[in-house]
C-alpha positions as CSV (number, residue, x, y, z in Angstrom):
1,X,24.7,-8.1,8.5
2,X,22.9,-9.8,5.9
3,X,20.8,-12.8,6.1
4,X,20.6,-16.4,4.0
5,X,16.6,-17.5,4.4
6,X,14.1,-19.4,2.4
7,X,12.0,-17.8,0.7
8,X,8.8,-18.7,-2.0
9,X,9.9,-16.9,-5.1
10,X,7.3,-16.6,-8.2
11,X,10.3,-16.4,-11.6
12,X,7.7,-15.0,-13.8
13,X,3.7,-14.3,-14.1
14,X,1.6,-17.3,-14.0
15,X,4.8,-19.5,-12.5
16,X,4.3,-21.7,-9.5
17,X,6.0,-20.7,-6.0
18,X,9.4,-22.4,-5.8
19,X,11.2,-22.1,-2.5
20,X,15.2,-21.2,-2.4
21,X,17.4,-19.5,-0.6
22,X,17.8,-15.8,-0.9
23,X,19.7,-13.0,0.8
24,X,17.7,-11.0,3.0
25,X,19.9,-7.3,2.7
26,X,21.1,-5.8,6.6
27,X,18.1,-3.8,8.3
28,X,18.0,0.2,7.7
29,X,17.8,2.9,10.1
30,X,14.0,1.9,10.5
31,X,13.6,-1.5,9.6
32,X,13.3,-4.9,11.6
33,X,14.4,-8.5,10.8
34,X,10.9,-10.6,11.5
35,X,11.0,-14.3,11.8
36,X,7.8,-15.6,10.7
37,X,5.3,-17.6,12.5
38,X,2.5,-17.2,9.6
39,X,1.7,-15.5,7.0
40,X,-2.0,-14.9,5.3
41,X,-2.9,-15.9,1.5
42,X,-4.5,-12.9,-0.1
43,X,-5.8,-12.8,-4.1
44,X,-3.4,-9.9,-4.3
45,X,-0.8,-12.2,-3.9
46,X,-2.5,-14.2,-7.0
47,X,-2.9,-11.5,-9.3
48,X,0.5,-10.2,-8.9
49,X,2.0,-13.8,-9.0
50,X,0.2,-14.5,-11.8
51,X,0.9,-11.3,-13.8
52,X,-1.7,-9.3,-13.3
53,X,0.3,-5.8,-11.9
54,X,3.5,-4.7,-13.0
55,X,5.3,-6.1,-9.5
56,X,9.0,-6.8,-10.6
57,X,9.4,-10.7,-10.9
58,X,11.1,-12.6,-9.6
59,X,10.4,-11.5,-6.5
60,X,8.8,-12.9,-3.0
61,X,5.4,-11.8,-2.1
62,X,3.6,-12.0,0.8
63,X,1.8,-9.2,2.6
64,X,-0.2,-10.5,5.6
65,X,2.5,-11.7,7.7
66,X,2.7,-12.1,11.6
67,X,5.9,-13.3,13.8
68,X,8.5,-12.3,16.6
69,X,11.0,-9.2,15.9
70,X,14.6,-10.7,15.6
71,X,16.9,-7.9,15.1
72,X,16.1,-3.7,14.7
73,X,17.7,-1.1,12.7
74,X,19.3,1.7,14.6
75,X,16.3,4.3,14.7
76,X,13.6,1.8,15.2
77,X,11.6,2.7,18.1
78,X,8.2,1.4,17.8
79,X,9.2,-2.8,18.5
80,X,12.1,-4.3,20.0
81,X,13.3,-8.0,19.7
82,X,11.4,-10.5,20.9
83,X,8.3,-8.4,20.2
84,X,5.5,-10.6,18.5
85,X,4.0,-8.3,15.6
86,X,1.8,-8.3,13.0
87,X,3.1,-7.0,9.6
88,X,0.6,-4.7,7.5
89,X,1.3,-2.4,4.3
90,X,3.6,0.5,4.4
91,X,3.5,4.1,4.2
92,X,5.8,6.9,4.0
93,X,3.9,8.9,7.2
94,X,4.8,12.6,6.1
95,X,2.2,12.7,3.5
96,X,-1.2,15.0,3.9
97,X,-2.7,11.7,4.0
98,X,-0.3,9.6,6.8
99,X,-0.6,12.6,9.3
100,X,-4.0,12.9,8.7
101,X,-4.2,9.5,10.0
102,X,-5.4,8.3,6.9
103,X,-1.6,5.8,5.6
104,X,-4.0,3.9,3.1
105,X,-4.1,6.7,0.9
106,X,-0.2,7.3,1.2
107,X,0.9,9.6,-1.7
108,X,3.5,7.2,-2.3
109,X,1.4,3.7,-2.0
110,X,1.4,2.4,-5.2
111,X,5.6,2.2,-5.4
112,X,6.2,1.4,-1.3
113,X,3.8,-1.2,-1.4
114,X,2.3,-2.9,-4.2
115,X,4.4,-2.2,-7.6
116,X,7.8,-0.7,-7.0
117,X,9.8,-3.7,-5.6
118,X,12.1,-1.8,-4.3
119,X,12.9,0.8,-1.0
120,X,11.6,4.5,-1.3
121,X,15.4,4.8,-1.9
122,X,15.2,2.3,-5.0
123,X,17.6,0.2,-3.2
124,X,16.5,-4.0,-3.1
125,X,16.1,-5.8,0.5
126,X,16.3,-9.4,-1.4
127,X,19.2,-11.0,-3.3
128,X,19.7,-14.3,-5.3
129,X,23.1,-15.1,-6.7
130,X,23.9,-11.5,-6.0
131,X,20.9,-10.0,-8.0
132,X,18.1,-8.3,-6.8
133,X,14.9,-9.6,-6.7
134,X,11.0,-8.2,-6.7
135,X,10.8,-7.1,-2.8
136,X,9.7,-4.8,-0.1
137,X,6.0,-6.2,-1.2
138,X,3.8,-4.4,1.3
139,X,6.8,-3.2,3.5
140,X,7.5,-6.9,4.4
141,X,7.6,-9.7,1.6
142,X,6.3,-12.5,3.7
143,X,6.3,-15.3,2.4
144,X,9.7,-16.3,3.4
145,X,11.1,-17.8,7.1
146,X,12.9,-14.1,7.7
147,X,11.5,-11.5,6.4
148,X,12.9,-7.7,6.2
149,X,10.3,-5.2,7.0
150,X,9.6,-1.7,7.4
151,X,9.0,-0.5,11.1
152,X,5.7,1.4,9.9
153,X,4.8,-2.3,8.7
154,X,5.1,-3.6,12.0
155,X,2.3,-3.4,14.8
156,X,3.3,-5.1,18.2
157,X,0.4,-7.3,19.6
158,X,-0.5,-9.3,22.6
159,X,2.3,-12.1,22.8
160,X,-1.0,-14.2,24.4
161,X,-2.9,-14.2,21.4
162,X,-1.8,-17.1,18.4
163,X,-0.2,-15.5,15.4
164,X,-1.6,-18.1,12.6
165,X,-5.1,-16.4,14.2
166,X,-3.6,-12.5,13.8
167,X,-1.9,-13.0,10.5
168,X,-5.4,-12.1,8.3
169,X,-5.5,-8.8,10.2
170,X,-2.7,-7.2,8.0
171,X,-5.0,-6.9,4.8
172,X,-8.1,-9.0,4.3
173,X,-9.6,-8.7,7.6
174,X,-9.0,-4.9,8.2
175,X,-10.6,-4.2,5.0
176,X,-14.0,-6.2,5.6
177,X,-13.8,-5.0,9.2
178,X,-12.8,-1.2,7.9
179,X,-15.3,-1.2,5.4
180,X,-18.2,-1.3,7.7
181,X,-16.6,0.7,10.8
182,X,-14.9,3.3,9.0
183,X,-17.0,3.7,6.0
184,X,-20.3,3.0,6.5
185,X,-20.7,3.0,10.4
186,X,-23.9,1.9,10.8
187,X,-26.7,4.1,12.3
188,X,-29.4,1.8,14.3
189,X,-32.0,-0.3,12.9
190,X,-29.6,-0.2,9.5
191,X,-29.5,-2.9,6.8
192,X,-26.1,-3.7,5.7
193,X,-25.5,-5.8,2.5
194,X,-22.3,-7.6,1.8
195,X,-21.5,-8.9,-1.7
196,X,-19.6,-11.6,-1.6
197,X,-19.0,-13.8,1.6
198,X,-15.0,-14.7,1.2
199,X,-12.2,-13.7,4.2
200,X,-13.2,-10.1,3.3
201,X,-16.6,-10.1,2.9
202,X,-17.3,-12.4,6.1
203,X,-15.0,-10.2,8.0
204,X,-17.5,-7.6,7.1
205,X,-20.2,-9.6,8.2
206,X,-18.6,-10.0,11.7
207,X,-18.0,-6.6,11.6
208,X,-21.6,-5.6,11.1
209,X,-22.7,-7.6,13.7
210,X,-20.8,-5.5,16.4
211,X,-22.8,-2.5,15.6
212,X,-26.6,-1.4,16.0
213,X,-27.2,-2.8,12.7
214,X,-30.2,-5.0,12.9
215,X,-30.4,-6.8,8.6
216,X,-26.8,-7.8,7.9
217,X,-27.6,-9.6,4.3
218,X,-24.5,-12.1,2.8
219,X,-25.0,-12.7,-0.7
220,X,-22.9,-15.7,-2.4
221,X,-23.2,-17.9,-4.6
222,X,-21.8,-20.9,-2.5
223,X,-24.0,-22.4,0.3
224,X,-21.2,-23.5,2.7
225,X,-20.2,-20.3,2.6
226,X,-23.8,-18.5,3.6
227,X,-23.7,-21.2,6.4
228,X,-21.3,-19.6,8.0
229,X,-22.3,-16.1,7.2
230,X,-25.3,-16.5,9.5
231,X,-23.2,-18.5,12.1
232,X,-20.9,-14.9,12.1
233,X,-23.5,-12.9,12.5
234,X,-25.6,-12.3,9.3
235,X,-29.5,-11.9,10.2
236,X,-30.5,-13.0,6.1
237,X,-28.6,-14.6,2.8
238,X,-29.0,-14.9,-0.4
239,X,-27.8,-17.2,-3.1
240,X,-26.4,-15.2,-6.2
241,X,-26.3,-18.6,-8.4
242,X,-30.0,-19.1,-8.1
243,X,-32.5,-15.9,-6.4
244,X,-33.0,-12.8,-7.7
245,X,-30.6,-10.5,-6.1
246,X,-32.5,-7.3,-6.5
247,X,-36.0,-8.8,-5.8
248,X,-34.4,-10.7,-3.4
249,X,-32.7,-7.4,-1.1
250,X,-35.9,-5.8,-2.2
251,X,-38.1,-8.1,-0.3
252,X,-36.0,-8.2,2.7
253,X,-35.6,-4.3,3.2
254,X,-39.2,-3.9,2.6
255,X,-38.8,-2.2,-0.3
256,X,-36.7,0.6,1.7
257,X,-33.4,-0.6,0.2
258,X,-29.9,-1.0,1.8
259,X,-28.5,1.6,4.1
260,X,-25.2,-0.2,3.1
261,X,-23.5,-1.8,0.4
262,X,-20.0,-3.7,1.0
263,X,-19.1,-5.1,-2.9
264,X,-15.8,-7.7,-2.8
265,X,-16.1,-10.1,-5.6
266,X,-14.4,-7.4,-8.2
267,X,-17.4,-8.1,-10.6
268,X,-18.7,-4.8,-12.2
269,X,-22.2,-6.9,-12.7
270,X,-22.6,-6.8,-8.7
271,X,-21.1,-3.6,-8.3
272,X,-24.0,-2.3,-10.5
273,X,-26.5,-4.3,-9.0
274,X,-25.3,-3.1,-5.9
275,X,-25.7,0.7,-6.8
276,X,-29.3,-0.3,-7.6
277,X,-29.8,-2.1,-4.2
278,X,-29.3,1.2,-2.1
279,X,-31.2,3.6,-0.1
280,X,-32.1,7.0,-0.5
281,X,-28.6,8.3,1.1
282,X,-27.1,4.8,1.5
283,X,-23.3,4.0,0.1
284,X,-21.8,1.8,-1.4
285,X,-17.7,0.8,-0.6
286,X,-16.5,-1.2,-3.5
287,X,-13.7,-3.4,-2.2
288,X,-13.2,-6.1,-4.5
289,X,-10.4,-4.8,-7.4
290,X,-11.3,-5.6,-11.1
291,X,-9.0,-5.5,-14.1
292,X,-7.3,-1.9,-14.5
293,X,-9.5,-0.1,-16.9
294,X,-13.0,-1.6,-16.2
295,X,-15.6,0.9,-16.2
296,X,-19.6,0.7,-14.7
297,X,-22.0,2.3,-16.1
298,X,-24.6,4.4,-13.5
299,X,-27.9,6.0,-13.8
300,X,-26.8,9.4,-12.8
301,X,-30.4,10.0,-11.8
302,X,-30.4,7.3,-9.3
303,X,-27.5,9.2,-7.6
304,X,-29.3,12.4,-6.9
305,X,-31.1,10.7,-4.1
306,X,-27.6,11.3,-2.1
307,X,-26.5,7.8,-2.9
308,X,-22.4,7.5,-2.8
309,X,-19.9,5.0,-4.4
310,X,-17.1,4.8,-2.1
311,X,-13.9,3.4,-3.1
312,X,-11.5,1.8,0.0
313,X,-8.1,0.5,0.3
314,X,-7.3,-1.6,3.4
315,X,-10.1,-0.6,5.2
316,X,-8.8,3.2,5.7
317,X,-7.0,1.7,8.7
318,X,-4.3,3.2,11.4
319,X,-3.2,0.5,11.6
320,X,-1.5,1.0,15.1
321,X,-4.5,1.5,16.6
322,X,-6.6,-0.5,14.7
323,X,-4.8,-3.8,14.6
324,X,-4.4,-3.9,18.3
325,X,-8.1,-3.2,18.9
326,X,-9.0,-6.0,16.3
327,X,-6.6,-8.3,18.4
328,X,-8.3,-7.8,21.5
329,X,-11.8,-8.6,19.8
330,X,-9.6,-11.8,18.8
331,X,-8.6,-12.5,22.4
332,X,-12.0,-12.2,23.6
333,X,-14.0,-14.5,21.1
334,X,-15.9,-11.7,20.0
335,X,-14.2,-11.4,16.4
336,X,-14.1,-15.5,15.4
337,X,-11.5,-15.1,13.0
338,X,-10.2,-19.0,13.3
339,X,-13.6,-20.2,11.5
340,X,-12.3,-18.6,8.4
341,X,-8.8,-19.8,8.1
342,X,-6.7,-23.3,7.2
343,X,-3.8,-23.6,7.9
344,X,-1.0,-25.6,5.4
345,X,2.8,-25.8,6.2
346,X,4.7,-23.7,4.5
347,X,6.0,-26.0,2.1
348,X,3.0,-26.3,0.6
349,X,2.4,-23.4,-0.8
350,X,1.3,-24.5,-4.2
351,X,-1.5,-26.3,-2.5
352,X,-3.0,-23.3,-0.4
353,X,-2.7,-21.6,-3.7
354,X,-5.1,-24.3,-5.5
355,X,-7.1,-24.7,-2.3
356,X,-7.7,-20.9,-2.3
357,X,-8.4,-20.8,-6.1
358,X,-10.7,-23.7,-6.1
359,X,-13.1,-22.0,-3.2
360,X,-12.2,-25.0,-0.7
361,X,-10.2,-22.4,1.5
362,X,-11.9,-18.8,2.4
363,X,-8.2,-17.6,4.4
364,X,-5.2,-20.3,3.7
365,X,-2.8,-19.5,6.5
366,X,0.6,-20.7,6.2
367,X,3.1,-21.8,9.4
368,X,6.9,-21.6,9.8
């Protein structure tokens, strides 16, 4: 049966979040009803709210949700109610790519998860007044009390373990933490450079510093914010708004350059300067999204010395067994996730939103 909730619905690009009731559609063959504890604040959430991809508005957003299974579709197998999970993106896991263990680079992503709105059947899960809204965002649409999700959305997780803390791991965190362990898996004695020091960027940090890397190097241009870096786990910083950035990364790889490169602010300046901060052989994963359409330009030469420009979406995570590893590092203080995140009731939205914006929040969390 069907489902009345409250939900934060965005009417149109570059509206505020206003909450109402909408009609959360009875759960398919394999998809769970999820009562949310918290979900995570991502800039993907911003751009789409605020126009910036084609996502059919209005519509509920949300995509790094976490809370206790309330009711299963009839082929779900994978959670059960009463199951405490963490909601991630979607996938359609019959691709090369899903059995391949790769369901980040889904052949159908793009329309399951971030612009489609709809089921793969192009049926809606939410309803105002009897009309369909913008749904299905990520598999889940979280930012509502119930939320409808698809079971290959859903990881089950460690009922001990907070869910405000576990609700960053369905995007953000996997793709700082991915980033380093999946892309650039760092040899010993390695340098590893990370542009940009928000929820992603100091997730890479703390990622970096759980492997034989021995130069972790946070570059930022807000000091608080390089603070913590080093209280995560980065061995140097650097501040963007007043040093040098290739003189400085020159000086502090000894001229060698960086082994890796993790680039999250979305700025094709520091993507470039970036490129030029690597190693003979090093690579660079370029995280942070720009507008569609915005182009680098390279020195082609510079690339023949086997340096790579990798490209990454949500950290090229499984995320059934990555999640519940990235949990456990939770549960045992070595992954400090709580030192990036503030939490806001979910009524207040509007003000996580400005929080966020304004750089006073690196991961607003919201509770149910």
């Amino acid at each position: 049966m069907s489902r009345i909730t409250r939900a934060a619905v965005v009417e149109s690009g570059g509206a505020p979040f206003t909450l109402a009731d909408v009609e959360l559609d009875a759960p398919g063959p394999h998809e769970a009803v999820v009562r949310m504890v918290a979900a995570g604040l991502c800039h993907t959430d911003l751009t789409v709210a605020g126009g910036g991809l084609p996502f059919p508005l209005p519509g509920v957003l949300g995509h790094e949700g976490a809370g206790v299974v309330e009711a299963v579709g009839p082929a779900v197998t994978g959670v059960a109610p009463g199951d405490h999970v963490v909601l991630s993106f979607t996938s359609c896991g019959a691709c090369r790519n899903c059995r391949g263990g790769h369901p980040a680079y889904c052949a159908t992503w793009l329309p399951l998860n971030l612009l489609g709105g709809r089921r793969a059947d192009g049926t809606g899960t939410v309803h105002r007044d009897g009309a369909p809204l913008g749904g299905h965002f990520f598999g889940q649409s979280s930012f509502a009390e119930r939320a409808l999700a698809d079971e290959r959305s859903l990881v089950k997780v460690d009922a001990d373990v907070p869910l405000e803390t576990l609700a960053p791991l369905g995007c953000g965190v996997q793709t700082g933490v991915g980033a380093v362990w999946n892309v650039l898996k760092p040899a010993t004695g390695g340098t590893v450079v990370v542009l940009g020091a928000g929820a992603v960027g100091l997730s890479a940090v703390m990622a970096a510093a759980l492997t034989p890397a021995t130069r972790i190097v946070a570059v930022d241009r807000v000091g608080e914010r390089l603070a913590l870096a080093e209280e995560l786990g980065a061995t140097h910083t650097v501040d963007a708004a007043g040093d040098d950035l290739g003189a400085a990364l020159a000086e502090i790889t000894r001229g060698e350059g960086a082994d890796g490169v993790v680039e999250t602010t979305g700025s094709a300046a520091v993507l470039r300067r970036g490129v030029d901060a690597l190693a003979a052989r090093g690579t660079l994963v370029v995280v942070g999204a720009p507008p569609f359409g915005t182009e680098v330009a390279l020195d082609v030469n510079g690339l023949l010395a086997g340096r790579r420009i990798v490209g990454l979406t949500l950290g090229d995570a499984e995320t059934q067994t990555f999640i519940p590893a990235l949990v456990r590092l939770v549960k045992e203080g070595r992954l400090p996730l709580h030192r990036l995140i503030s939490t806001y009731p979910f009524e207040e939205i509007d003000r996580a939103v400005r929080d966020m914006r304004a750089g006073k929040a690196i991961k607003p969390v919201l509770t149910f």
